[in-house]
C-alpha positions in Angstrom: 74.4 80.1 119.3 70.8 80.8 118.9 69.0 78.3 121.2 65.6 77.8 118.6 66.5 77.7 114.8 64.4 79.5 112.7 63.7 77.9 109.0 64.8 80.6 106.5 65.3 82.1 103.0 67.1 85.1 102.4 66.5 87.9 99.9 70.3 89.7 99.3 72.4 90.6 96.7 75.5 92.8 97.7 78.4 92.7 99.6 76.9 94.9 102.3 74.2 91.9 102.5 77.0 89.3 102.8 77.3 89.5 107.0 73.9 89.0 107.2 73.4 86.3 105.7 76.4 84.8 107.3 74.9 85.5 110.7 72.1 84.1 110.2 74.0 80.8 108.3 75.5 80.3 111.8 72.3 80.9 114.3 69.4 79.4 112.1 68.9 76.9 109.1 69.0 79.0 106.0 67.3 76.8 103.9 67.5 79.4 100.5 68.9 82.6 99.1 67.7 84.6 96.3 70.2 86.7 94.4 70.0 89.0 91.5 71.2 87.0 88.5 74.8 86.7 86.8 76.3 89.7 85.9 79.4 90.1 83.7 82.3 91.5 85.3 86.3 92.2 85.1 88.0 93.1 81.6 87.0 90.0 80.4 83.2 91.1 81.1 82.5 87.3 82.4 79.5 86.3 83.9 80.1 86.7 87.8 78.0 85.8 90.8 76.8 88.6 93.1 78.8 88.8 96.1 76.1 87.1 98.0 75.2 84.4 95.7 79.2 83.5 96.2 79.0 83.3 100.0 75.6 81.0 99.8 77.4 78.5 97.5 80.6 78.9 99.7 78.5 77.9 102.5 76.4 74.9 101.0 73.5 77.0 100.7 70.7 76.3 97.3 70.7 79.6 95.2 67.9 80.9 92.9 68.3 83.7 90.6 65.3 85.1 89.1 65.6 87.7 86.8 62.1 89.2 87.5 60.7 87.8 90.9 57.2 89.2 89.8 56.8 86.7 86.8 58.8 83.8 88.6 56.0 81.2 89.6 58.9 78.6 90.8 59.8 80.9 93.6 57.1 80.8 95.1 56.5 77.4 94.9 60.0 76.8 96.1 59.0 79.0 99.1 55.6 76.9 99.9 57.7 73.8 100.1 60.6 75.1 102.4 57.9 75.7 105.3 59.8 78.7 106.8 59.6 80.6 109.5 60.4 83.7 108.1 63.0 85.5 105.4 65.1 88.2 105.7 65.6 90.8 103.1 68.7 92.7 103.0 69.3 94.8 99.6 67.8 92.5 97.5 67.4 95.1 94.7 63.9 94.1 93.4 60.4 94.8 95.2 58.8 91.2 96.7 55.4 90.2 95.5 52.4 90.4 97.8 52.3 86.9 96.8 55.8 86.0 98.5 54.8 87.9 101.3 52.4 85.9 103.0 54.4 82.5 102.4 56.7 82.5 105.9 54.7 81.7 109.0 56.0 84.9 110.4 56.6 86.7 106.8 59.7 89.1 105.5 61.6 90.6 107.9 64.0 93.6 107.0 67.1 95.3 108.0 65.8 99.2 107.2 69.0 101.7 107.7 66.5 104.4 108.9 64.7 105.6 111.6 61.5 105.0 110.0 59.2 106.1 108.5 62.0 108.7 108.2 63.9 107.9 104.8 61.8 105.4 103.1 63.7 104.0 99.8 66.6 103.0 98.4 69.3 105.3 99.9 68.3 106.0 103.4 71.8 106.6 105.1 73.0 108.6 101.8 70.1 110.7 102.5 70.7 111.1 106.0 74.0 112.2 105.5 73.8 114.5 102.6 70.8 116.2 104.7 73.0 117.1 107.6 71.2 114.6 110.2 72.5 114.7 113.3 71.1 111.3 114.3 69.8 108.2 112.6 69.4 104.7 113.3 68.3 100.9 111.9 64.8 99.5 111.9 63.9 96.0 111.8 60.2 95.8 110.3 58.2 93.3 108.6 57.5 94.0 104.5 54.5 94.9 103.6 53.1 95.9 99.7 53.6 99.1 100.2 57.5 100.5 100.2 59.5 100.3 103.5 55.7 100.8 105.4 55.4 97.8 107.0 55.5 97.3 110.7 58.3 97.7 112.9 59.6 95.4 115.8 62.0 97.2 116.9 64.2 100.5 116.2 67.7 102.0 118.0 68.7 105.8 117.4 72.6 106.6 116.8 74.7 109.5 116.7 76.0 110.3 113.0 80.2 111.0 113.3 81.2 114.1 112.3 83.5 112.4 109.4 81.0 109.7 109.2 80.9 108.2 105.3 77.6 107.0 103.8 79.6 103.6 103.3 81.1 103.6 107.2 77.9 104.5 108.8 75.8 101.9 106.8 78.3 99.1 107.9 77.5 100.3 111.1 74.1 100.4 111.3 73.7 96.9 109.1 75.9 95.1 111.8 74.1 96.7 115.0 70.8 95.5 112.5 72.5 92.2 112.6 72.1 92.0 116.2 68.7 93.4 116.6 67.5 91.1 114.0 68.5 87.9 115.4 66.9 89.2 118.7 64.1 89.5 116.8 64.1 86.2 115.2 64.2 84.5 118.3 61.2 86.4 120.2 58.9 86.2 116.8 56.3 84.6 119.2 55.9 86.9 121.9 56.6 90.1 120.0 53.9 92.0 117.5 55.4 94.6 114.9 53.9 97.8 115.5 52.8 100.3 112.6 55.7 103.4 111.9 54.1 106.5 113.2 55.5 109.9 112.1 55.3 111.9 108.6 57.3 109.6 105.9 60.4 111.0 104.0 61.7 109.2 101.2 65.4 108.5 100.1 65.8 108.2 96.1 68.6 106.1 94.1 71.2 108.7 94.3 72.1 109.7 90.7 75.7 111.1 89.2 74.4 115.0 89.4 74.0 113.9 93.2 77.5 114.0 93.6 77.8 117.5 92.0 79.6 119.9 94.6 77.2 122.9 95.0 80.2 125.6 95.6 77.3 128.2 96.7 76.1 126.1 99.7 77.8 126.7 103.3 81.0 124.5 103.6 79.5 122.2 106.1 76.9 121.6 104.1 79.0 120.5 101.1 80.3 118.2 103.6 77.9 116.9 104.6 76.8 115.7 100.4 80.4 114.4 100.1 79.9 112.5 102.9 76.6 111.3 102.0 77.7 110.1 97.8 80.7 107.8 99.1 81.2 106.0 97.4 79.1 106.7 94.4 78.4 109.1 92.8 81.2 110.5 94.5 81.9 114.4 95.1 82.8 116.3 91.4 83.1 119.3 89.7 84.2 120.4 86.2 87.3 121.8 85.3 88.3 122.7 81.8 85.3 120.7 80.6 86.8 117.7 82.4 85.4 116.3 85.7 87.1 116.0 88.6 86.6 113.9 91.8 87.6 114.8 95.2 88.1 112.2 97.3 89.1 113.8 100.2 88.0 117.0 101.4 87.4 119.0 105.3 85.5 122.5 105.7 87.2 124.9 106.5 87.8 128.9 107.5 87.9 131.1 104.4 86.2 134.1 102.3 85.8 134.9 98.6 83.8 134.0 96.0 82.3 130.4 96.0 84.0 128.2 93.6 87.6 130.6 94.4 91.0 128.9 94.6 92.3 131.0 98.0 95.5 128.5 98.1 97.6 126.4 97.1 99.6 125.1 99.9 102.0 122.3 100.0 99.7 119.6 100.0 95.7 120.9 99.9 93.9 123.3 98.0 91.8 125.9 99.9 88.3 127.2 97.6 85.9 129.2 99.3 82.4 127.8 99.5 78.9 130.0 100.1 80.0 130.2 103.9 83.7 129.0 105.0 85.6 127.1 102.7 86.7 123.9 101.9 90.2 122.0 102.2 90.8 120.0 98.8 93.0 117.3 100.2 93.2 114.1 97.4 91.6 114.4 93.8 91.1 112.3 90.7 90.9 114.2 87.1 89.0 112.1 84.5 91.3 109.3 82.9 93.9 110.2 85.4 94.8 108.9 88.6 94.0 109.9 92.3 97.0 112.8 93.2 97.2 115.1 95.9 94.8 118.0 95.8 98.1 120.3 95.2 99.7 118.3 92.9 96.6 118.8 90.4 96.6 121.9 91.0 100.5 122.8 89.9 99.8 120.6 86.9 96.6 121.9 85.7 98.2 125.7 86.0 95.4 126.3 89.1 96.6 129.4 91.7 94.8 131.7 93.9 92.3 133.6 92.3 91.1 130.7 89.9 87.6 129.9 89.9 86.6 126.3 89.8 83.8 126.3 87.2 85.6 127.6 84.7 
């Protein structure tokens, strides 16, 4: 247990966000969250908490949901009276006012999935991934007005896995950010953030086309996207006029024409990419559910010599 106990709020909405802010419920006094607001869920399309407003109330802890922070004046002077040390923002999903900014003695710290100033934005490790990185890492840096430019206490490089997923790797780095962060929280007074030096790259919300399989790039590098969109968009390509998902897939050796079907075997389907190929192992077709890559294929009349964007 953290020997000084930091005043807080935290900024999170998420389920990624959720160990956070339970990690910091345990070391420090967590005196506020801030969540996005209600949003309807399930069949029934009820009004559900996000998954981090639920863990605040499970843990005793007041919960404001603004539904634009920029035009909420009670937030801020909710934060005035809390006199806090700092807060901690950990996908929050709205930009923080200037305003907010300056309110915490030691102002908004952030967990930043990035080795900044590398992959700025909203989707750093999909980024990282779909780009082929061979290394990344997590930042911990104070927010500034400008986006993911502030200051940074303290960063540490990792290796990328080979079968690495966007969703695996960002657990990853958010729980070794976990640990950095609560190192950071208890030096505030001896350490100074320093300014990110280095040429910025930026990391867009991915989109649906994202997830698009480009049948003309080199196989690894088609990994390397499917890797990066779990699990949204996911990886796709049309079929028929239908989509289909893949859900599994490896690189691997091949020849022919990217987009060809060079096998079906017993339980994969083989398509040759721009260089290599790549091992179809567990689909989805749309309305249907996930089935063996060579299932699909036998149902959907697919053999060697078919081409993919038909």
């Amino acid at each position: 247990m953290s020997a000084l106990r930091r005043r807080l709020a935290f900024f999170g909405s998420p389920a990624w966000a959720v160990p956070v802010l339970e990690a910091l419920a345990r070391e420090h006094d967590v005196a506020l969250v801030v969540s996005q607001p209600d949003r309807p869920k399930g069949r029934g399309m009820r009004l559900a908490p996000s998954p981090v407003a639920a863990a605040a109330e499970h843990l005793g802890i007041p919960v404001a949901k603004p539904r634009r922070l920029r035009k909420d004046q009670q937030i801020a002077a909710r934060l005035r009276e809390l006199d806090l040390d700092a807060a901690v923002v950990a996908a929050y999903g709205q930009i923080i006012p200037e305003e907010l900014l300056k309110i915490p003695r030691y102002g908004f710290l952030n967990i930043h999935p990035s080795l900044l100033p590398k992959y700025r934005g909203a989707a750093p490790v999909n980024w990282a991934l779909i780009n082929g990185e061979p290394e990344t890492g997590v930042s911990i840096m104070q927010l500034d007005a400008g986006m993911d430019s502030g200051p940074v206490y303290v960063q540490e490089k990792t290796a990328v896995g080979p079968h690495e997923t966007a969703q695996e790797l960002s657990e990853r780095l958010r729980d070794r950010g976990v640990e950095l962060l609560l190192d950071v929280l208890e030096r505030l007074e001896e350490r100074e953030p320093e300014p990110q030096r280095g040429e910025p790259s930026y990391a867009p919300l991915l989109t649906k086309e994202d997830g698009r399989i480009r049948w003309e790039e080199p196989a690894g590098k088609v990994y390397d996207r499917h890797r990066g969109v779990q699990p949204w968009p996911g990886s796709w390509f049309e079929y028929g006029g239908r989509r289909v998902k893949v859900l599994k897939m490896r690189p691997a050796e091949g020849r022919g024409r990217p987009d060809e079907v060079l096998a079906v075997g017993p339980e994969d389907v083989l398509v040759a990419a721009g260089e290599g190929a790549l091992r179809l192992i567990e689909v989805q077709p749309e309305g249907k559910r996930s089935m063996p890559a060579a299932a699909w294929a036998r149902g959907y009349g697919v053999a060697p010599g078919t081409n993919l964007s038909w």
